[in-house]
C-alpha positions in Angstrom: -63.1 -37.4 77.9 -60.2 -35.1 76.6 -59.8 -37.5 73.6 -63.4 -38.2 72.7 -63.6 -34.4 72.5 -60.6 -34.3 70.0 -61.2 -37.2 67.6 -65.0 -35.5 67.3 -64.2 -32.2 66.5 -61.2 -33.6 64.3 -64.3 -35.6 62.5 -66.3 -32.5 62.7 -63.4 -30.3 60.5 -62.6 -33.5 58.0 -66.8 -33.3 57.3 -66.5 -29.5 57.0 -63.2 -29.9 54.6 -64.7 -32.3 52.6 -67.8 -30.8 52.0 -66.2 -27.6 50.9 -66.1 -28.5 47.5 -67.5 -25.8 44.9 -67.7 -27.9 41.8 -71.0 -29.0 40.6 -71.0 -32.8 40.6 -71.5 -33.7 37.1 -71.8 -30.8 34.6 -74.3 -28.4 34.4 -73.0 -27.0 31.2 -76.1 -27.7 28.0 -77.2 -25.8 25.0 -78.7 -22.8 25.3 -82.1 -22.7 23.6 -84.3 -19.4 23.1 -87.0 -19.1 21.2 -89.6 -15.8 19.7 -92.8 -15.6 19.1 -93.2 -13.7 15.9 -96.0 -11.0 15.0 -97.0 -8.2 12.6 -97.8 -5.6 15.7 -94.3 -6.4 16.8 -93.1 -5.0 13.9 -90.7 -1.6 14.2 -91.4 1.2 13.7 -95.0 0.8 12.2 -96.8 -2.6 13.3 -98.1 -4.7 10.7 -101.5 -5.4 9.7 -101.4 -9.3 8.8 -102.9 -12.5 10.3 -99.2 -13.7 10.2 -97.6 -15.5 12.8 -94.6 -17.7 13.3 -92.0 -19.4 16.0 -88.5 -18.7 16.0 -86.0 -21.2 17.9 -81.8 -20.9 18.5 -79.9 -23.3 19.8 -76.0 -22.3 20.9 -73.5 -24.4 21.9 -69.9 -24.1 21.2 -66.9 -25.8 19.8 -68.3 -29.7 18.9 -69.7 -30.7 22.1 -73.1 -30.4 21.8 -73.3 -27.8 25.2 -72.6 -24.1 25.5 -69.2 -23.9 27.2 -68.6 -19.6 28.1 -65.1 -20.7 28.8 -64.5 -22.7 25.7 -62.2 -20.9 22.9 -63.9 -22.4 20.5 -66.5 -20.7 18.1 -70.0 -20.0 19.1 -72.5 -22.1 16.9 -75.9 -21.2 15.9 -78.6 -23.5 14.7 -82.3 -21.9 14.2 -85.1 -22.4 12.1 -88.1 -20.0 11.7 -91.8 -21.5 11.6 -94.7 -19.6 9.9 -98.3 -19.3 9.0 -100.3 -17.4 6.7 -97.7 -14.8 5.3 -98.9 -12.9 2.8 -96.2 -14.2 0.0 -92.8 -15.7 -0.3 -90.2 -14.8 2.1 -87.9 -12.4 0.8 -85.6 -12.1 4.1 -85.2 -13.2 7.3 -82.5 -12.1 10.2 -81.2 -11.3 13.7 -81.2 -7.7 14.7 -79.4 -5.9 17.8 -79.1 -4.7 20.3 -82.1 -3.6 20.3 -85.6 -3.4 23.0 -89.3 -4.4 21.7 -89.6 -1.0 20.7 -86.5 -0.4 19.0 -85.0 -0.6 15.4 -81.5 -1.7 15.3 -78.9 -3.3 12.6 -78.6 -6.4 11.0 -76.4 -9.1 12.7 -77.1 -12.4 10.7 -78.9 -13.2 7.9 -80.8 -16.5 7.9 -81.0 -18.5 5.1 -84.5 -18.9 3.5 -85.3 -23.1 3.3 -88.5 -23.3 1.6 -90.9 -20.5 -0.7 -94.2 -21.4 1.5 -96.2 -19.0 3.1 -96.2 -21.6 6.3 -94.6 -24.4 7.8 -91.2 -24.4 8.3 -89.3 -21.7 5.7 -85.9 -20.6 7.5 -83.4 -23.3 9.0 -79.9 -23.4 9.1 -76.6 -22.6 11.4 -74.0 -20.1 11.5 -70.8 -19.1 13.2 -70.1 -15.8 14.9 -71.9 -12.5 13.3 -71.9 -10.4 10.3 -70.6 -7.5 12.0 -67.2 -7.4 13.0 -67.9 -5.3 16.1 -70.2 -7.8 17.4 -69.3 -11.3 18.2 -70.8 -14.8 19.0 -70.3 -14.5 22.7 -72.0 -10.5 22.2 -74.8 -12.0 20.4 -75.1 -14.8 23.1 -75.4 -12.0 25.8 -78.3 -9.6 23.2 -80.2 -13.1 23.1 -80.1 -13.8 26.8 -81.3 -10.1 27.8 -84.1 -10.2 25.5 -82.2 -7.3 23.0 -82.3 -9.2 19.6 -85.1 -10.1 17.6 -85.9 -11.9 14.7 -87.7 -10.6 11.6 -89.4 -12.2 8.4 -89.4 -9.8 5.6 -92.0 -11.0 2.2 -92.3 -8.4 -1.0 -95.6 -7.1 0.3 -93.6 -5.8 3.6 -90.2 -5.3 2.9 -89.7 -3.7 6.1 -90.7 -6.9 7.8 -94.0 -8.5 7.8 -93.4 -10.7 11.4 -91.2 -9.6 14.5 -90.3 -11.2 18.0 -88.0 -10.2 20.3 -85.8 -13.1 21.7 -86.2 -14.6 25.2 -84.6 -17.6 27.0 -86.0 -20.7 26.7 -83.2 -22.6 28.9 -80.0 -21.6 30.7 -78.4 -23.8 32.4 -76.2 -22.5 35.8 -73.3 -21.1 33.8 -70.1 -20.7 36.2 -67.0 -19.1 34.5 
């Protein structure tokens, strides 16, 4: 009976010891996506009387995988495009801002480049590495986006303070171990 006892609690501690394995089977590492809903109320520090609306989507990953990696050393990448409708004229502007809350006005951190001259559809696209403030890098502006405390504004000549604003929110994030 003695050795039935010790080969099942030597079975027992192998189960528990091979088990104890902290690593995610396959990764759980994927871009992160986060998206804004744009508006002319949203806008800071006077809201904006317009019937305009638009989308705004980031994706981040880093290096040339395809994922967001916090541990990678390579550069942070950016992708976004803005979507639109019914702004009152040509889009003069469009950026990030942070750190900043929904009621806030804060500085420029990236300027997006404007893809098309249409008051709707599709009229700011492209990527970009890091910031364009020193004090404020890709992994800073990766942590602003995932606390909601960036936003994305559309500036046209009629409101060159901004004629659309939304603040930023997550759209996915994955489990991010570091």
């Amino acid at each position: 009976m003695r050795n039935g006892l010790e080969v099942g609690m030597l079975v027992a501690c192998t189960t528990i010891l091979a088990c104890n394995d902290d690593d995610p089977t396959g990764s759980s590492l994927a871009p992160l996506d986060f998206g804004a809903n744009l508006t002319g109320v949203a806008v800071r520090p006077t809201g904006v009387i317009t019937g305009a609306t638009g989308n705004a989507s980031i994706r981040v990953t880093t290096g040339f995988t395809g994922i967001y990696d916090p541990n990678d050393t390579q550069l942070t990448n950016f992708a976004y495009s803005i979507t639109v409708n019914g702004l009152s004229g040509q889009v003069t502007e469009a950026c990030i801002h942070g750190p900043a809350g929904v009621n806030d006005v804060s500085e420029e951190l990236a300027s997006l480049t404007i893809t098309s001259q249409q008051t709707s559809g599709v009229v700011v696209s492209g990527t970009f590495i890091g910031t364009e403030n020193p004090q404020v890098s890709g992994d800073s502006l990766v942590a602003l986006l995932m606390t909601g405390n960036a936003y994305f504004d559309v500036h046209t000549v009629a409101n060159p303070g901004g004629e659309i604003r939304g603040q930023a929110f997550i759209i996915n994030a994955p489990l991010i171990r570091r």
